[in-house]
C-alpha positions in Angstrom: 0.0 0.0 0.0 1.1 3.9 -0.3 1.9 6.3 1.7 1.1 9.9 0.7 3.7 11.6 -2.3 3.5 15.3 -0.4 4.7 13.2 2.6 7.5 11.8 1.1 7.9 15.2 -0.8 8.3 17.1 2.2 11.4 15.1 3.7 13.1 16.3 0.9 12.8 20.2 2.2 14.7 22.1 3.6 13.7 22.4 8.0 11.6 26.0 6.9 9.2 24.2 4.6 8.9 21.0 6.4 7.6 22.9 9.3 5.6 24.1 6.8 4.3 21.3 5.3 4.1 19.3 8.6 1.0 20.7 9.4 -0.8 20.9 6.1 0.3 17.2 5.7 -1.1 16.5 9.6 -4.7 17.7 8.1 -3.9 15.5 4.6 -3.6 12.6 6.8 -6.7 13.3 9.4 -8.6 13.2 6.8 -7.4 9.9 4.8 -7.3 8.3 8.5 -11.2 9.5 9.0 -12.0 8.6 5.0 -10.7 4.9 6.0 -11.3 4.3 9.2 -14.2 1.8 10.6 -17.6 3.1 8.8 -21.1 2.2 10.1 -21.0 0.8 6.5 -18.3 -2.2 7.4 -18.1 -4.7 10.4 -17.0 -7.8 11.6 -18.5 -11.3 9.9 -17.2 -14.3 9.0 -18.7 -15.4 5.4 -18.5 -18.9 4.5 -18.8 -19.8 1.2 -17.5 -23.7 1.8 -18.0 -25.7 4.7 -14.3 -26.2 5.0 -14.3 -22.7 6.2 -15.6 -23.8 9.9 -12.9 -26.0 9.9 -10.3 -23.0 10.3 -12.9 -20.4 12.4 -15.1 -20.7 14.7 -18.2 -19.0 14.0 -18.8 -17.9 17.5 -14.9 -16.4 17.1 -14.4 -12.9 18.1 -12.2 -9.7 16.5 -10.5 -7.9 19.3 -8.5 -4.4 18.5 -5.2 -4.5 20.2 -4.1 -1.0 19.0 -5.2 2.0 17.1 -5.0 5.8 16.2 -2.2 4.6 13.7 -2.2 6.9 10.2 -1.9 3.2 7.8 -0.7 0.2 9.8 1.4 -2.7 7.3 4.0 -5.1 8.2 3.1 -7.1 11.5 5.8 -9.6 13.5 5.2 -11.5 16.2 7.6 -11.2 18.7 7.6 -14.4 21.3 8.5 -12.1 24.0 4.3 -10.8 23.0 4.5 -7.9 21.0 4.4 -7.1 17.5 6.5 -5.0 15.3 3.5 -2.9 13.0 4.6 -0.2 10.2 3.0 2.9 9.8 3.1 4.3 6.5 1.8 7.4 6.7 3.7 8.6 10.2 7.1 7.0 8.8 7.7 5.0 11.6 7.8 1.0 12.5 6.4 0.9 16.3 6.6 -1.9 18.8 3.3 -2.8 19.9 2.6 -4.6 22.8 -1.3 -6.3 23.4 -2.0 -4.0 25.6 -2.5 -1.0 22.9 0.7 0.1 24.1 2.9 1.7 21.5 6.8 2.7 21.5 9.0 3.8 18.3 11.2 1.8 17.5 12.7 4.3 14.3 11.8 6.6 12.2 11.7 5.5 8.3 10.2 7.1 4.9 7.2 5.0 4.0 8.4 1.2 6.1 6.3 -1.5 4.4 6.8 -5.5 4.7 8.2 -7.0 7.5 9.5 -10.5 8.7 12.3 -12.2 11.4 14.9 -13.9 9.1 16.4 -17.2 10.8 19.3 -15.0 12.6 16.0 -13.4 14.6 16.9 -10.3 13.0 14.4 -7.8 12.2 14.2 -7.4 8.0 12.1 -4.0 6.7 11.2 -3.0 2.9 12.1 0.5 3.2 9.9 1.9 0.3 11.9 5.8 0.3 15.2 4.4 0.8 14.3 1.6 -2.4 15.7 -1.4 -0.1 16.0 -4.0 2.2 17.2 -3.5 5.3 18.1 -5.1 9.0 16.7 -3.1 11.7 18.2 -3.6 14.8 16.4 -3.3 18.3 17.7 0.0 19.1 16.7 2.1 16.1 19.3 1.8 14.0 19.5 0.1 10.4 22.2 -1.5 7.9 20.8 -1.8 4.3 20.9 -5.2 2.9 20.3 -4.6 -0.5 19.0 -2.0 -2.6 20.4 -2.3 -6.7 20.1 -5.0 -8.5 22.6 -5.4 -12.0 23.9 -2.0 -10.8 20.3 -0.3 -10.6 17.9 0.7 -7.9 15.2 -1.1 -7.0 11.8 0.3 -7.4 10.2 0.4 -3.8 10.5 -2.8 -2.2 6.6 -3.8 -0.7 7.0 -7.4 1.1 9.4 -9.7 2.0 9.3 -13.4 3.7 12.2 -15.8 4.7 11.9 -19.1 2.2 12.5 -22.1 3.1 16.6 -22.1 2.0 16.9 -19.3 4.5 17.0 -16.7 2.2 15.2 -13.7 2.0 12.1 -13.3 -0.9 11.0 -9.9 -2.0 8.7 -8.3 -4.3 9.4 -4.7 -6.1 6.1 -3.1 -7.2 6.4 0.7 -8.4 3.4 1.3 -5.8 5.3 3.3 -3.4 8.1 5.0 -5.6 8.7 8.4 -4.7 7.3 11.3 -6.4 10.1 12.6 -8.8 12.5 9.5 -8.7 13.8 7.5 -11.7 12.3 4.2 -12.0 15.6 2.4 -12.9 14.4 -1.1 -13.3 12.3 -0.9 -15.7 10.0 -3.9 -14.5 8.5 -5.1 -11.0 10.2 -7.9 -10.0 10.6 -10.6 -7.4 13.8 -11.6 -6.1 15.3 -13.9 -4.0 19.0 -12.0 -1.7 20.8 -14.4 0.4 23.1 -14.5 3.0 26.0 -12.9 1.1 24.2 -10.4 -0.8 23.8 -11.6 -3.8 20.1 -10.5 -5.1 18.6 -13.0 -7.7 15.4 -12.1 -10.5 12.5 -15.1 -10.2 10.1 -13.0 -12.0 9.1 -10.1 -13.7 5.6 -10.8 -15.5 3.8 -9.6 -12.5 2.5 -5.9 -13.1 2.6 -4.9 -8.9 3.7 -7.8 -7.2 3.0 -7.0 -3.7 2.3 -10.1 -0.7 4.1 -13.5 -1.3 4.3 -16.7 0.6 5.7 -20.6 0.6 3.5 -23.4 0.9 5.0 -25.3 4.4 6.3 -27.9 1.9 8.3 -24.8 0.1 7.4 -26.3 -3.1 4.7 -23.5 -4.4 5.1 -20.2 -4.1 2.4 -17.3 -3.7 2.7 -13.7 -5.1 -0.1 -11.4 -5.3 -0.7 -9.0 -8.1 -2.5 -5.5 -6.5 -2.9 -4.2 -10.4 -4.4 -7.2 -11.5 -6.4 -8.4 -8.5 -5.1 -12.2 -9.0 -2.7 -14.5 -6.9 -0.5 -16.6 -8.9 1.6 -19.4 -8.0 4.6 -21.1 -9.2 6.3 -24.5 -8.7 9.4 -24.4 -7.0 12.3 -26.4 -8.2 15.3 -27.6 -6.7 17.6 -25.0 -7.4 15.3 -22.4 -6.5 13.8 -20.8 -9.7 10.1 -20.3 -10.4 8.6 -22.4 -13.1 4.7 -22.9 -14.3 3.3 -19.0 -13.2 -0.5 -19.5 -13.5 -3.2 -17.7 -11.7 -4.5 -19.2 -8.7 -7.0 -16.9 -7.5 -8.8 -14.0 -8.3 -10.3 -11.5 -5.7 -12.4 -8.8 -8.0 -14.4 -5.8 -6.5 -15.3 -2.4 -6.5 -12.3 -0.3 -6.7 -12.9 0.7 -3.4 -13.1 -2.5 -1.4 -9.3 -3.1 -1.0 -7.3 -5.2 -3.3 -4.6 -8.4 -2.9 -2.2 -7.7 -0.5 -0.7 -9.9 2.5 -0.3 -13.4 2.1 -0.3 -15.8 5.4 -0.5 -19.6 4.9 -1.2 -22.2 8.0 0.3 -25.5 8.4 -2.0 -27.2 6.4 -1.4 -25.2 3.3 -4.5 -22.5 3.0 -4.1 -19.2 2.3 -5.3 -16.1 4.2 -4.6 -13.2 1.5 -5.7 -9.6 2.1 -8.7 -8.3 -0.3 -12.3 -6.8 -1.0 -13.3 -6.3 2.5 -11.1 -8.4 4.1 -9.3 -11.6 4.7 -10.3 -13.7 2.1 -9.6 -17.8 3.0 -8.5 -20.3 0.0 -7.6 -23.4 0.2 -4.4 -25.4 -1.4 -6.6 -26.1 -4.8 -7.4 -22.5 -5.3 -11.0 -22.5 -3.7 -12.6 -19.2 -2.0 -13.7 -21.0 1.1 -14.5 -17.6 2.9 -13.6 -14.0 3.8 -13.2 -12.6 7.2 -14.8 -9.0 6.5 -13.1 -6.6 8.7 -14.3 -3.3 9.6 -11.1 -1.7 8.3 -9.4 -2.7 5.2 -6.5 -4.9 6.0 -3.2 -4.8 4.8 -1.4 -7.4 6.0 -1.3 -10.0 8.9 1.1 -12.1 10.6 0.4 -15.6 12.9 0.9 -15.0 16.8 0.6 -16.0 20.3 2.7 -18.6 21.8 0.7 -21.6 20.1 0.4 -19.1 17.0 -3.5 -20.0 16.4 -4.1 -16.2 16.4 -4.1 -14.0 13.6 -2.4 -10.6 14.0 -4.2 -8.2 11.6 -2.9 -4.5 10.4 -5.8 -2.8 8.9 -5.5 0.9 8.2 -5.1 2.6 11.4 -6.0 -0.1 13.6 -4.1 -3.8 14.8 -6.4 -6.0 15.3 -6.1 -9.6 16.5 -8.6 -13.2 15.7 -8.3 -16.5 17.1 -8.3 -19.7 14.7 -8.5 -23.3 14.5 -5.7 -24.2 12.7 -1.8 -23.4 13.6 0.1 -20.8 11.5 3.0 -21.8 9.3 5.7 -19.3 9.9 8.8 -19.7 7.8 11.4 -18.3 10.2 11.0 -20.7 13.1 12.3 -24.5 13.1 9.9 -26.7 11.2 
């Protein structure tokens, strides 16, 4: 998702005209927050369309918010300690949250996106302004990663997930390049960077790749397309390339209703994806078993709690948080 181009604009400026444009961009923002925020119009509901949908929620199952008064919330971690780490787009900032609705900065970053723990427990961020990937370390402070790739700049990195070889997967939509930059690459791509830097292409015939995932088996892989409102997925093979990119999902609605975004998948293989006004649930053949309508539009989400059967959900300026059946499949801890 975006952040505002004034915002971004107006780190450029000199001090004089930030102060400036601080406060018309502090009335920008009230009102996108108000425009997005929970409506009379939207609630809570889980919609089955397939049995196998009670199988993974309980219908008497119950949305709690954990945390609000954020300007767009993206990016949720679970800690094990019990917090999470949450972006926020619109302030610049990646906050530690704790269930309590709590909230402290943890640093201050143009337009942070994706998040994930990579297997060193390290904190990874797609930091759309700087155009990278970068480790963020628990006191504020950051070491970029990567952020060319053949000798160019990447376009605004959106998500990123730890595959199963360790490595880190990323996806580079245009959807958050900053007003007046070059776009270098002149694709959106996905990319695989591992441990010594090296940054590899999987694909490019995505038009705005955006959330992405492994099935627990790491043998399919998930990538969303916001432009085009499908999910595809690709076989993996054994040296790590992409082969066989079909569509496995569409999510189509109004233009207003949200689009594909974050990708989750539990241990027994089904999606939870981001869309039309909601969570929408499919299972390993492709089939829409359900959406969990949410009375923001979501983002992203991430599994938690210490048996991680809750679902940790950022949706626009709220965290909210919804107990499940089934146990989350989350790449960065020992499987």
């Amino acid at each position: 998702m975006t952040s505002t181009d004034d915002e971004r604009e107006a780190m450029k400026l000199p001090i004089h005209s930030t102060l400036f444009f601080a406060f018309v961009i502090s009335l920008t923002v009230c009102c996108i927050s108000r425009s997005r925020a929970e409506s009379p119009h939207r609630h809570f509901e889980l919609h089955a369309d397939a049995a196998e949908f009670w199988k993974l929620l309980d219908g008497k199952a119950q949305l709690t918010r954990i945390g609000t008064g954020f300007g767009f919330t993206e990016g949720p971690v679970w800690d094990s300690a019990g917090f999470l780490y949450v972006s926020d787009e619109e302030k610049n900032k990646v906050y530690r949250l704790s269930i309590n609705g709590q909230k402290k900065e943890v640093i201050s970053l143009g337009d942070p996106d994706g998040n994930t723990y990579d297997r060193q427990h390290r904190l990874i961020d797609c930091a759309s302004v700087l155009r990278a990937i970068i480790a963020v370390s628990p006191d504020g402070q950051y070491k970029v990663l990567a952020d060319k790739f053949e000798g160019k700049r990447f376009n605004s990195p959106n998500d990123v997930i730890v595959g199963p070889d360790g490595a880190l997967y990323f996806t580079d939509p245009t959807l958050d390049l900053v007003k007046g930059e070059k776009q270098e690459i002149p694709f959106q791509g996905v990319y695989r960077l591992d441990e010594n830097g090296t940054v590899r292409l999987l694909t490019k015939d995505l038009t705005q790749p955006n959330g992405l995932a492994f099935s627990p088996d790491g043998k399919r892989f998930y990538v969303d397309d916001s432009e085009q409102r499908n999910i595809r997925v690709y076989d993996v093979t054994p040296d790590g390339n992409l082969t066989n990119g079909r569509v496995f999902g569409e999510e189509k609605a109004g233009t207003q209703d949200g689009v594909p975004d974050g990708i989750k998948v539990d241990e027994r293989g089904n999606l939870f994806v981001t869309g039309p006004k909601g969570i929408w649930v499919w299972d390993a053949q492709g089939h829409h078993l359900g959406t969990i309508e949410m009375p923001e539009q979501p983002a992203n989400l991430a599994w938690g709690d210490k048996d991680y059967h809750t679902l940790y959900i950022t949706a626009t300026t709220s965290v909210y948080r919804l107990r499940t059946k089934v146990r989350g499949f989350v790449p960065s801890l020992p499987h």
